[in-house]
VEXZANU-631966 format. One record per residue (C-alpha): y, z, x; residue in one letter; residue number from 0. Coordinates in steps of 0.5 Angstrom, whole numbers, plus 500, padded with zeros to 3 digits. Last residue first. Layout:
N
+-----+-----+-----+------+-----+
:   v :   w :   u : code : pos :
+-----+-----+-----+------+-----+
:   Y :   Z :   X :    A : NUM :
...
+-----+-----+-----+------+-----+
// end
This chain:
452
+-----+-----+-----+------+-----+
:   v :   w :   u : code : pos :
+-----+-----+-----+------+-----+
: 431 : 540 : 460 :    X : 451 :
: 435 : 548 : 460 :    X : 450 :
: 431 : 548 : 467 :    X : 449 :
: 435 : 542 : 468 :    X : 448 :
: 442 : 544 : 466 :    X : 447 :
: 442 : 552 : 469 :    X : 446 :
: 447 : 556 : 464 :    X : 445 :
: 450 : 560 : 468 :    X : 444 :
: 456 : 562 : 465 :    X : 443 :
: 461 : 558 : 470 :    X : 442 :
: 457 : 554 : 472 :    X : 441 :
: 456 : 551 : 464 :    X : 440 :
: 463 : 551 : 464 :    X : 439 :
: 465 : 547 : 470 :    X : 438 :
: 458 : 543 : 467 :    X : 437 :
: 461 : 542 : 461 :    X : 436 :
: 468 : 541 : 464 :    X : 435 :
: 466 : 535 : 468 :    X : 434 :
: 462 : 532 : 462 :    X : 433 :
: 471 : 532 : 460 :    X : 432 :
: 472 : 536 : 452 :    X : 431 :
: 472 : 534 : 445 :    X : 430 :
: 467 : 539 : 443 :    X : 429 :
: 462 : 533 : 441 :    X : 428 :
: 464 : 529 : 446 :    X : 427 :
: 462 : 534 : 452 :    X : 426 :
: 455 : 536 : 448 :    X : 425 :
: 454 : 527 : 447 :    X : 424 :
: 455 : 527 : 454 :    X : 423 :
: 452 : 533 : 456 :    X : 422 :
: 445 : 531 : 453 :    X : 421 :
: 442 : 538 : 452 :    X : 420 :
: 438 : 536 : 446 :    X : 419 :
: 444 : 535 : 442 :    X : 418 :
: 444 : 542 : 437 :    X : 417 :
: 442 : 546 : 444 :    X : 416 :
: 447 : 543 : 449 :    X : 415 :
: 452 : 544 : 442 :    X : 414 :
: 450 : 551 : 441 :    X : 413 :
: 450 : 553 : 448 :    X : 412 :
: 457 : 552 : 449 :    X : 411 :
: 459 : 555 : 443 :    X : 410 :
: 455 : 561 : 445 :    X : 409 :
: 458 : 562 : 452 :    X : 408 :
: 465 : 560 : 450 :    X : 407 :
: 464 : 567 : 445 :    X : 406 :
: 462 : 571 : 450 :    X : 405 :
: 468 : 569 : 455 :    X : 404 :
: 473 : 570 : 450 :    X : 403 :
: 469 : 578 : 449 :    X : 402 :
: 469 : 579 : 456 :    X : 401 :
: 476 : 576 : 457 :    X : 400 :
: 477 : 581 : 450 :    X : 399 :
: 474 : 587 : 454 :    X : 398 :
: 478 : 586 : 460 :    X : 397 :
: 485 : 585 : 457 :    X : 396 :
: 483 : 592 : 454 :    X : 395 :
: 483 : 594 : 460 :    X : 394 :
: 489 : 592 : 463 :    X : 393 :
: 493 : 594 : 457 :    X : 392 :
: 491 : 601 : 456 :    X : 391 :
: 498 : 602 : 455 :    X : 390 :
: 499 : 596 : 450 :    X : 389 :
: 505 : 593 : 449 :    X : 388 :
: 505 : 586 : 452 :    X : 387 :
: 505 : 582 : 446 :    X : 386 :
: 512 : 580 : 448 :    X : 385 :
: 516 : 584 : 442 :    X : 384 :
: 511 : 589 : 443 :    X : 383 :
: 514 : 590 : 451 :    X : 382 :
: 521 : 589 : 448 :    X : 381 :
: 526 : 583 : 448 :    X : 380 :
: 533 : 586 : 448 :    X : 379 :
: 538 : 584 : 443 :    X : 378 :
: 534 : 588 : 437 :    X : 377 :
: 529 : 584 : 432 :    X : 376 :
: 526 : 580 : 437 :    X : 375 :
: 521 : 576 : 433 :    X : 374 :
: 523 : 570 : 435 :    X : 373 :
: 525 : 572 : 442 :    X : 372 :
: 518 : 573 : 442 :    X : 371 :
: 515 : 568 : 441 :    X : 370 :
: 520 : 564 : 445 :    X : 369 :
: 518 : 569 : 451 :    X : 368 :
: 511 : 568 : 450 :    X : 367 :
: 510 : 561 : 450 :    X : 366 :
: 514 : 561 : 458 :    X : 365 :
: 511 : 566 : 459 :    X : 364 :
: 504 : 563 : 458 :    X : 363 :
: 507 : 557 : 461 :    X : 362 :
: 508 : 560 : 468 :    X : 361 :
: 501 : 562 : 469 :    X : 360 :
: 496 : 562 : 463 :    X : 359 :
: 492 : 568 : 466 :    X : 358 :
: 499 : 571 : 466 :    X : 357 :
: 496 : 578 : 470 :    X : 356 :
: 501 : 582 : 467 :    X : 355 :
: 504 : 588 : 471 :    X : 354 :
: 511 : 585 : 472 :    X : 353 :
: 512 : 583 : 466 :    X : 352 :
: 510 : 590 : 462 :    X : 351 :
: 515 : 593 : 468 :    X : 350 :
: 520 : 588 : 464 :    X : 349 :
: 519 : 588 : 458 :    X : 348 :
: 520 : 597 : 458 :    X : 347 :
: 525 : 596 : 462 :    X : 346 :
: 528 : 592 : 456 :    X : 345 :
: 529 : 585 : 457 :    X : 344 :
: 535 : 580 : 455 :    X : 343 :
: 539 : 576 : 450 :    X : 342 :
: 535 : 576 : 443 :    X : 341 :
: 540 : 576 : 437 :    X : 340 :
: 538 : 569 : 435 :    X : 339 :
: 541 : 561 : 438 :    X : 338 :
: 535 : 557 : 437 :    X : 337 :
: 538 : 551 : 443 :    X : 336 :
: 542 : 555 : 447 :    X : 335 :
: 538 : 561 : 446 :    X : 334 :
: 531 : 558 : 448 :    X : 333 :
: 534 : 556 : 455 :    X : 332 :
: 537 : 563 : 457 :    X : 331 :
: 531 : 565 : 454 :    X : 330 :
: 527 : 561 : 459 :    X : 329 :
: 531 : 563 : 465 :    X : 328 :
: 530 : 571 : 464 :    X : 327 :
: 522 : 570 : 463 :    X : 326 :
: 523 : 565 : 470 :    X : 325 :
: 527 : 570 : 474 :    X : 324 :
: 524 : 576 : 471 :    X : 323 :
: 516 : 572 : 473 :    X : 322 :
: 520 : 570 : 480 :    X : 321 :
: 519 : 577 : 481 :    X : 320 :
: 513 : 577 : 485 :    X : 319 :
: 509 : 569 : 485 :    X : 318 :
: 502 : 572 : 486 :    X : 317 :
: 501 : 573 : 479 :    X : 316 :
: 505 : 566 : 477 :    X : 315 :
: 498 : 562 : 481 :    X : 314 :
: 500 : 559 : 487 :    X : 313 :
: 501 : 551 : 487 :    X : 312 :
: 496 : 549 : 492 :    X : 311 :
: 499 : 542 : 496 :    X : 310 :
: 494 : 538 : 499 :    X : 309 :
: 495 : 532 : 504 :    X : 308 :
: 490 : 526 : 505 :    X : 307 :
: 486 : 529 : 500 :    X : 306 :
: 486 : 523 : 496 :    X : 305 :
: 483 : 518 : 500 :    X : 304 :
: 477 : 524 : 501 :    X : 303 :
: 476 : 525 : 494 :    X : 302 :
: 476 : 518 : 493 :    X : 301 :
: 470 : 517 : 499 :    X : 300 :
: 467 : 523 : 496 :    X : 299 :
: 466 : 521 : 488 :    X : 298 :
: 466 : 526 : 483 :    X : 297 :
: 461 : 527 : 479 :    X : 296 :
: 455 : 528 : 485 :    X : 295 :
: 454 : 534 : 485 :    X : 294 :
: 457 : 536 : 492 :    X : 293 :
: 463 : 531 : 490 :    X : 292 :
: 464 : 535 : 483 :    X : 291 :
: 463 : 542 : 488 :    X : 290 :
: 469 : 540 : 493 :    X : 289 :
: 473 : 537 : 487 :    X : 288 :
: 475 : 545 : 485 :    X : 287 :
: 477 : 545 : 478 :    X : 286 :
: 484 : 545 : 477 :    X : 285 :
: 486 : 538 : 479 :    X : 284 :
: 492 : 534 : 480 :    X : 283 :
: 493 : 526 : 484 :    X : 282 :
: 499 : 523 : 487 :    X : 281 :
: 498 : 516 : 488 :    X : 280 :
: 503 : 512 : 491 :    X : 279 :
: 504 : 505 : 488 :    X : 278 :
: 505 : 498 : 491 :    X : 277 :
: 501 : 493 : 487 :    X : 276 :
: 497 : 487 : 487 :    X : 275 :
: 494 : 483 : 482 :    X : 274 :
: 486 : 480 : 484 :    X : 273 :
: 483 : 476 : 479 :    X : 272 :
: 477 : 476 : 476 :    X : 271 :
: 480 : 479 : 470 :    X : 270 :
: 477 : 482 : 463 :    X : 269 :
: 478 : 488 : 464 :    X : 268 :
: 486 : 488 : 469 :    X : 267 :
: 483 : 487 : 476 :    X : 266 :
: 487 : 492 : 482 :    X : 265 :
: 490 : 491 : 489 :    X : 264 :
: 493 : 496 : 494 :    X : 263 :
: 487 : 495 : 497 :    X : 262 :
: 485 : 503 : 499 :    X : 261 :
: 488 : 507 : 494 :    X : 260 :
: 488 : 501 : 489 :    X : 259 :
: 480 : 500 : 491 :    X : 258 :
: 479 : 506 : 490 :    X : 257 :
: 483 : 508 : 483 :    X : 256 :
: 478 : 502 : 480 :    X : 255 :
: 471 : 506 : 483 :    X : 254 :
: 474 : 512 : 480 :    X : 253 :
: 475 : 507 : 474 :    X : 252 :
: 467 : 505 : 473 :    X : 251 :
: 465 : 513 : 474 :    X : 250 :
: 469 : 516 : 470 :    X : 249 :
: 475 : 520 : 471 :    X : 248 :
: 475 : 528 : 469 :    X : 247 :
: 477 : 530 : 476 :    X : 246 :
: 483 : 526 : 476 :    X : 245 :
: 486 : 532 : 471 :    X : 244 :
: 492 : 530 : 472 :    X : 243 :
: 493 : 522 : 476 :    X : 242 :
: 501 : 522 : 478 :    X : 241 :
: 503 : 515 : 479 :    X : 240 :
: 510 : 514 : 483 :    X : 239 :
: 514 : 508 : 484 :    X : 238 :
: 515 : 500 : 487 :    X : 237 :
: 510 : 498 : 481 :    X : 236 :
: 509 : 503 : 476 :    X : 235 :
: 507 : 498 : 470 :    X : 234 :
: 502 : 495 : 474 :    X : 233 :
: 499 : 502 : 476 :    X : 232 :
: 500 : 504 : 468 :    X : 231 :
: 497 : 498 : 465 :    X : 230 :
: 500 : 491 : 463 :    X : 229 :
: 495 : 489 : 455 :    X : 228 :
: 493 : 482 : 454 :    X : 227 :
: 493 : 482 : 447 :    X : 226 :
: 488 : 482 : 441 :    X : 225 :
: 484 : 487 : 444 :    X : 224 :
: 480 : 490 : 438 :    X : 223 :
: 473 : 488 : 441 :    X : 222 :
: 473 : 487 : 449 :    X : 221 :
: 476 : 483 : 454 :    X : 220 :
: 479 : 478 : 448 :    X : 219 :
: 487 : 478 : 452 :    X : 218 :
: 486 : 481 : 458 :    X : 217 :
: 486 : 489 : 460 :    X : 216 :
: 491 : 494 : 464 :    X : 215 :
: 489 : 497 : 470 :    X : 214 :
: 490 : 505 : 468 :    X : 213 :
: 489 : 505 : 460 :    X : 212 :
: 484 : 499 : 460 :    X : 211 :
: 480 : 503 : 465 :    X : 210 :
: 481 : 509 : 462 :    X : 209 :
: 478 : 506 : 454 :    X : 208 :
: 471 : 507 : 454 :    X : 207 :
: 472 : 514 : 457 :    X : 206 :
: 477 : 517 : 452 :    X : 205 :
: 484 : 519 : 456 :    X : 204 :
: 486 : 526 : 456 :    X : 203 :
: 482 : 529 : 461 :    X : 202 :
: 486 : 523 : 465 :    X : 201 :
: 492 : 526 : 464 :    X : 200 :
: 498 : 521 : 465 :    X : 199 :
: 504 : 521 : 469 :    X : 198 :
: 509 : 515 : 471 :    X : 197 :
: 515 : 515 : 475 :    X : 196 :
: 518 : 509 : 475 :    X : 195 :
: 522 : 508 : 481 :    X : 194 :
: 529 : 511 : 481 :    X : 193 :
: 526 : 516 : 488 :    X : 192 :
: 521 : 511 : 491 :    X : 191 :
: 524 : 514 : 497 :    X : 190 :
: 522 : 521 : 497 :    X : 189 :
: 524 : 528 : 493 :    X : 188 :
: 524 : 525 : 487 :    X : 187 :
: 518 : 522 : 487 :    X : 186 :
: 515 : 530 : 490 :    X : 185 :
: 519 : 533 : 484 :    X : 184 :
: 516 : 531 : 479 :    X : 183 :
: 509 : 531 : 483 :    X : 182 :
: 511 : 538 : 483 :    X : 181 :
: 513 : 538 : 476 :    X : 180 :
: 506 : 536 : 474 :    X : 179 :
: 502 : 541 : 478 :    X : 178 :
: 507 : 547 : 475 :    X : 177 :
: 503 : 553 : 474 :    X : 176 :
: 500 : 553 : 467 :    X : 175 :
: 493 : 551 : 469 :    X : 174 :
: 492 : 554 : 476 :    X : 173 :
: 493 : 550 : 482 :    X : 172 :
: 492 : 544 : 486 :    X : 171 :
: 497 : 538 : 488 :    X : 170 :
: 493 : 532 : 492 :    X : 169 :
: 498 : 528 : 495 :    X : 168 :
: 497 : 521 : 497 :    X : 167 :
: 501 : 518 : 503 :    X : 166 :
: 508 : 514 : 504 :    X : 165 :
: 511 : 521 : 507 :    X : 164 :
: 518 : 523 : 506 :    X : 163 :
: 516 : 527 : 501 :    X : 162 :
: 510 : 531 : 504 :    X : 161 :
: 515 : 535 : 508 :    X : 160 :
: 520 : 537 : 503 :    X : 159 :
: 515 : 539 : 498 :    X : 158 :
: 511 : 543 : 503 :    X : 157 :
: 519 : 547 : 504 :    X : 156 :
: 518 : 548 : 496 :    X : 155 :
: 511 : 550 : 495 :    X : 154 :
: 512 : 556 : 501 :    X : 153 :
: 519 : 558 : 499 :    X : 152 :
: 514 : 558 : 491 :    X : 151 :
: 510 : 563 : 496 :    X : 150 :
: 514 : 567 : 499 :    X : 149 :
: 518 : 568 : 491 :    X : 148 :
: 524 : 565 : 491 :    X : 147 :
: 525 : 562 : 483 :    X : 146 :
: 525 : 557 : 479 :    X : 145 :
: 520 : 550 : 481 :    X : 144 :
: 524 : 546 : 475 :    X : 143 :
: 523 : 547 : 468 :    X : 142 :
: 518 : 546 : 464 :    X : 141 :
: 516 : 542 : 458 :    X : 140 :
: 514 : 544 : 451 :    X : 139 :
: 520 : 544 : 448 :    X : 138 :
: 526 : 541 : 454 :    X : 137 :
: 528 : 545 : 460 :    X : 136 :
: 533 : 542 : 465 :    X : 135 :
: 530 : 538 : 471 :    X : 134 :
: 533 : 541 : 478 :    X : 133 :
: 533 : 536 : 484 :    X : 132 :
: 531 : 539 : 491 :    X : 131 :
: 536 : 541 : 496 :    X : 130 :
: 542 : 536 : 493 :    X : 129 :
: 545 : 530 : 497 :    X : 128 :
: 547 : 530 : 504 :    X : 127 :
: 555 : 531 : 506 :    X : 126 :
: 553 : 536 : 512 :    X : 125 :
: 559 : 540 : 511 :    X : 124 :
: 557 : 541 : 503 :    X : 123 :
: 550 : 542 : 504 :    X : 122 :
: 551 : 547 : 510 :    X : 121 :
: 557 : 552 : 506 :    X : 120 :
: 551 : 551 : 500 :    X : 119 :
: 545 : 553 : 505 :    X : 118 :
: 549 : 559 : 507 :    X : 117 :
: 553 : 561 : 501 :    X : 116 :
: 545 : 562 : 498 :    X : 115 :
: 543 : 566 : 505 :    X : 114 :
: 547 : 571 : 503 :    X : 113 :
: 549 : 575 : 511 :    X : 112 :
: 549 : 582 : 510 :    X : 111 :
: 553 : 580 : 515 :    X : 110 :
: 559 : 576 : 516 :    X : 109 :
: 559 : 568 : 515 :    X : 108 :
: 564 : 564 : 518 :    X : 107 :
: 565 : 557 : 516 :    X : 106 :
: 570 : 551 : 519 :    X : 105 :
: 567 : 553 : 526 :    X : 104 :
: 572 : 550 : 533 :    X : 103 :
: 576 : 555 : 532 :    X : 102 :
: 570 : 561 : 533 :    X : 101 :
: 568 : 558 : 539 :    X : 100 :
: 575 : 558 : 542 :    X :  99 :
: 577 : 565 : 541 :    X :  98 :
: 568 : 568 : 542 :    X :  97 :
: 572 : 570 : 549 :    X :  96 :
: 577 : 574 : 545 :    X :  95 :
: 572 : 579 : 542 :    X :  94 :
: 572 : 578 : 534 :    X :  93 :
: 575 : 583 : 530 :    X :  92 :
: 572 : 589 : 526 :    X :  91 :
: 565 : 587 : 527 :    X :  90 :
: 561 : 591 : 523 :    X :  89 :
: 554 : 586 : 523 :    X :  88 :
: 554 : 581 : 528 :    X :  87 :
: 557 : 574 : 525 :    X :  86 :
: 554 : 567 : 523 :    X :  85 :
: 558 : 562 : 525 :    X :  84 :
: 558 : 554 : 523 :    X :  83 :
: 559 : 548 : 526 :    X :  82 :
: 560 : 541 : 522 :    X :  81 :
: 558 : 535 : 527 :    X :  80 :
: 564 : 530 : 531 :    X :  79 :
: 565 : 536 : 536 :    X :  78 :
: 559 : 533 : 539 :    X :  77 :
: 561 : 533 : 546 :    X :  76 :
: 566 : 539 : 546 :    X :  75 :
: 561 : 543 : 542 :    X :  74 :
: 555 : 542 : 547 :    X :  73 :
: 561 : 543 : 553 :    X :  72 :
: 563 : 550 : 550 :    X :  71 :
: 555 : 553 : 549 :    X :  70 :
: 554 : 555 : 555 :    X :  69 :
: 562 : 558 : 556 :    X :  68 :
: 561 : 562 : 551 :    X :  67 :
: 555 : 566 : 554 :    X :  66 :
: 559 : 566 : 560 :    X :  65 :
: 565 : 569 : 557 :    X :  64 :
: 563 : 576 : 555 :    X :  63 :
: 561 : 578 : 547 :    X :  62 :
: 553 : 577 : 549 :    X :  61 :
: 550 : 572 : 544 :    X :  60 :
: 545 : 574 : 539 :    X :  59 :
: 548 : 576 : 533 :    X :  58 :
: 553 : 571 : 535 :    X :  57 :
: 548 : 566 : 532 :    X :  56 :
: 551 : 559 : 532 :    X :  55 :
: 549 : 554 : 528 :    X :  54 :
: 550 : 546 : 527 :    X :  53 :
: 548 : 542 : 522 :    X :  52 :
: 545 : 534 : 522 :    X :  51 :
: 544 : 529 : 515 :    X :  50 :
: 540 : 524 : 520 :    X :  49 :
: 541 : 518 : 521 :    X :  48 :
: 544 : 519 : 528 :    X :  47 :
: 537 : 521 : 531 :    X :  46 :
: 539 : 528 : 536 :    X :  45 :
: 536 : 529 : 542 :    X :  44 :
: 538 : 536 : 545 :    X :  43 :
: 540 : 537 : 552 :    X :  42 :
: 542 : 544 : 555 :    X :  41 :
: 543 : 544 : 562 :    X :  40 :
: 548 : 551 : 563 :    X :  39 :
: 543 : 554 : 558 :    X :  38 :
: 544 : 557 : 550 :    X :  37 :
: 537 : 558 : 546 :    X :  36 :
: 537 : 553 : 541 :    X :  35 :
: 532 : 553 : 535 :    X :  34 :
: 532 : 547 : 531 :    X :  33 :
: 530 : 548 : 523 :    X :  32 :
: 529 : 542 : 519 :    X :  31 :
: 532 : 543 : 513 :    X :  30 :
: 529 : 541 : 505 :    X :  29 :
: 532 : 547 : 501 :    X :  28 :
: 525 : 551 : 502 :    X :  27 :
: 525 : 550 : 510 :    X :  26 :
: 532 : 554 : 510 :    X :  25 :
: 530 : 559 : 506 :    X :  24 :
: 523 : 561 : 510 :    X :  23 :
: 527 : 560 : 516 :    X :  22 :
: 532 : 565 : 515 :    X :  21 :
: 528 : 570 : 512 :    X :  20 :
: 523 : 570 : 519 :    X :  19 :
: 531 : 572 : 521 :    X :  18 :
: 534 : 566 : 526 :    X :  17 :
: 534 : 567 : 533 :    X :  16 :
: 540 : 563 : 537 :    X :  15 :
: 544 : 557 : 537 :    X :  14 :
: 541 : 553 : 531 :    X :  13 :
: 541 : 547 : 529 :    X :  12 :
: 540 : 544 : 523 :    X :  11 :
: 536 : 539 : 521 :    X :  10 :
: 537 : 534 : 515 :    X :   9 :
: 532 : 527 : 514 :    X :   8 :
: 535 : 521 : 512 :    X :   7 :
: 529 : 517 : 508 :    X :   6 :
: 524 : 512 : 510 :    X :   5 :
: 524 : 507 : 506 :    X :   4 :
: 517 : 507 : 502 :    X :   3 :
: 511 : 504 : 505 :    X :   2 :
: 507 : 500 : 503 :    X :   1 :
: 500 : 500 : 500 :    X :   0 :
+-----+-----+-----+------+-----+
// end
C-alpha cells in the first residue's frame, strides 16, 4: 500500500533534567523530547521540517557565568527557534548571570510548575496544529480520550508514534474502552488526515454478506444483486479503515482482507478482475487472537500482518481519577442537550465511583450518569442515583457476576443441546459470532468435541 505523506514531527529540546511527569506530559500531547546537558562542544541535529522548541531547565544550572556562558553560542546560533525557562523554586530574582539567557526566552515558567500553561506556551510559540483533535460528545457515542491518568499518557504518547507511520495498528481492550476513538484519532493524527475515515463492525455483518460488504460485488453476483455495489475498501480509497471486532470475520473474507494488506488489491464478488487501493487497516478485537489462531479460527499470517504495531487500550479501573474526570464531562455534556436539575456529584458518588469495578469500562459510566441525571432529584447526582449505593456493593456484584455467569452457561448449553452442538447454527440461533460461541464455551468450560 502507499504510504501517506510524512508528517512534521514536533521536538522540544531540553537543556537539563525533565521530571518523569515531564515527559509523560510531553510524549501524550504528541512531543519528541531531547534531552541536553550544556557542553562547550555542544552540537545538536536539527531537521528544519520539524515544529522545534527550546527549554532551559535552570533548576538545574548553577547560577555562575560558566554555565550560562555554554549555552549562549547555541542560543546565538538559532536565535530563530522559540525558548523557553523553567524557574527554580522561591526565587525571588534572578542571578544577574542568568540577564542574557532569560532575555532571549519569550516564556518563564516559576515553580510549581503547571504543565497545561507549559504545553500551550509550546504549542502556541511552535505554531503546530493541536495535540491531538477533541470530538464533541454526541448520543450514544463517546467523547474524546478524556483524562490524565499514567495510563491513558500512555495510550496518547502510543498515538502520537504510530500516526505518522503507514502501517496497520492492532487496538485492543475491553469492551467499552474507547477502541474506535483511537483509531478515530490514529487517522486523525497521521497524514491520510481529511480522507474518508470508514469503521465497520464485523461481528455485526451477516456472514454471507461481509465480503460483498467490505470488497463490493458485481451486478448479478448473486441472488438480489440488482446492481454493482462499491465497498468499504474501495470507498475509503486515499484514507482509513477501521475492521472492529475483526476476529468474527469469516474465513473467505480473511483470505480477502490479506490480500489487501499484503497486495494492495481487492476482487468485487462477481469479478476477476484486480482493483487497486490505498487504504490502511486498523483492525480492533476484545478476544484474545492468539487463542483463535491456535484454534484455527483466525488466520495466523492475517494476525501477524495486522499485529504489526498494538496499542492496548486500558480498562476504566485502572485508569485512577480519570472515572471523575469523564463522569463530570458526561454530565456536562447530557445538560447541554436535556437541561435538569443534576449539576454535579456528591461525596458519596464519587467515592461510590472510584471504588466501582466498571465492568462495562467508559460506556458503562457514561450510561449510568445519564440514567442518573435523569432520575436525580436534587442537584447533586448520589451513589443510589448511579445505582451504586450498596455498602455491600463488591460482594453482591460477585453473586450476580456469578448468577449472570450461570445463566449465560445455561443458555448456551441450551442452544448447542437443541442444535446438536452445530456452532454455526448454535451462533446463528442466538444471534451472535461462531468466534464468540467458542469465546463463551471456553470461558464456561464446555468442551465441544466430548459434548459430540
Amino acid at each position: 500500500m502507499a504510504a501517506s505523506l510524512e508528517i512534521p514531527s514536533r521536538c522540544a529540546i531540553w537543556f537539563g533534567q525533565p521530571q518523569a511527569a515531564e515527559r509523560d506530559a510531553l510524549a501524550a500531547a504528541g512531543w519528541q523530547l531531547r534531552c541536553v546537558s550544556p557542553a562547550p562542544a555542544m552540537a545538536i541535529g536539527l531537521r528544519s521540517r520539524d515544529h522545534l522548541v527550546a527549554i532551559v531547565d535552570l533548576r538545574h544550572l548553577d547560577a555562575d557565568a560558566d554555565a550560562v556562558q555554554l549555552l549562549l553560542p547555541w542560543i546565538e546560533r538559532h536565535h530563530h527557534l522559540p525558548w523557553l525557562a523553567v524557574l527554580p523554586p522561591g526565587l525571588g530574582s534572578a542571578p544577574p548571570a542568568w540577564g542574557p539567557l532569560l532575555r532571549a526566552c519569550s516564556d518563564q515558567f516559576a515553580l510549581p510548575l503547571e504543565l497545561h500553561d507549559l504545553l500551550s506556551a509550546m504549542q502556541r510559540q511552535s505554531g503546530g496544529d493541536d495535540a491531538l483533535p477533541h470530538m464533541d460528545p454526541e448520543p450514544g457515542n463517546l467523547p474524546a480520550l478524556i483524562g490524565d491518568s499514567t495510563a491513558l499518557l500512555s495510550v496518547r504518547a502510543s498515538l502520537h508514534k504510530f500516526a505518522p507511520v503507514d502501517l496497520p495498528v492492532l487496538v485492543t481492550g475491553e469492551t467499552g474502552t474507547g477502541k474506535e476513538l483511537a483509531a478515530q484519532a490514529l487517522h486523525a493524527l497521521s497524514g491520510r488526515a481529511g480522507k474518508p475515515f470508514l469503521a465497520i463492525n464485523c461481528g455485526a455483518i451477516p456472514a454471507n454478506l461481509v465480503q460483498s460488504e467490505l470488497f463490493g460485488h458485481e451486478r448479478g453476483a448473486f441472488t438480489g444483486a440488482a446492481q454493482r455495489r462499491i465497498g468499504l475498501f474501495e470507498s475509503a480509497h486515499g484514507g482509513t479503515v477501521f475492521l472492529d471486532e475483526v476476529g468474527d470475520l469469516p474465513a473467505d473474507a480473511q483470505t480477502s482482507l490479506l490480500r489487501v494488506l499484503q497486495e494492495g488489491t481487492l476482487e468485487r464478488v462477481g469479478s476477476n478482475q484486480l482493483l487497486r487501493v490505498d487504504v490502511r487497516v486498523l483492525a480492533a478485537t476484545h478476544v484474545e487472537l492468539e487463542q483463535a489462531v491456535a484454534q484455527g479460527h483466525f488466520r495466523r499470517d492475517l494476525y501477524y500482518r495486522l499485529n504489526v504495531l498494538r496499542l492496548p487500550m486500558p480498562a476504566l479501573r485502572e485508569r485512577g481519577s480519570d472515572v471523575l474526570l469523564l463522569a463530570e464531562h458526561f454530565l456536562r455534556g447530557f445538560r447541554q442537550r436535556h437541561p435538569g436539575r443534576a449539576r454535579g456529584f456528591d461525596p458519596g458518588a464519587r467515592q461510590a465511583m472510584r471504588g466501582f469495578d466498571w465492568p462495562g469500562n467508559v460506556r458503562e459510566l457514561l450510561n449510568r450518569v445519564q440514567r442518573a441525571a435523569i432520575v436525580a432529584e436534587g442537584e447533586l447526582i448520589s451513589a443510589a442515583d448511579l445505582d451504586l449505593a450498596e455498602p455491600d456493593a463488591p460482594a453482591r456484584r460477585a453473586l450476580l457476576q456469578d448468577a449472570r455467569g450461570q445463566v449465560e452457561r445455561d443458555v448456551l448449553l441450551q442452544a448447542l443441546r437443541q442444535h446438536g452442538y452445530n456452532v454455526s447454527a448454535c451462533a446463528r440461533h442466538m444471534q451472535i459470532s461462531r468466534v464468540t460461541v467458542y469465546r463463551l464455551c471456553r470461558k464456561h468450560h464446555l468442551e465441544l468435541p466430548a459434548q459430540r
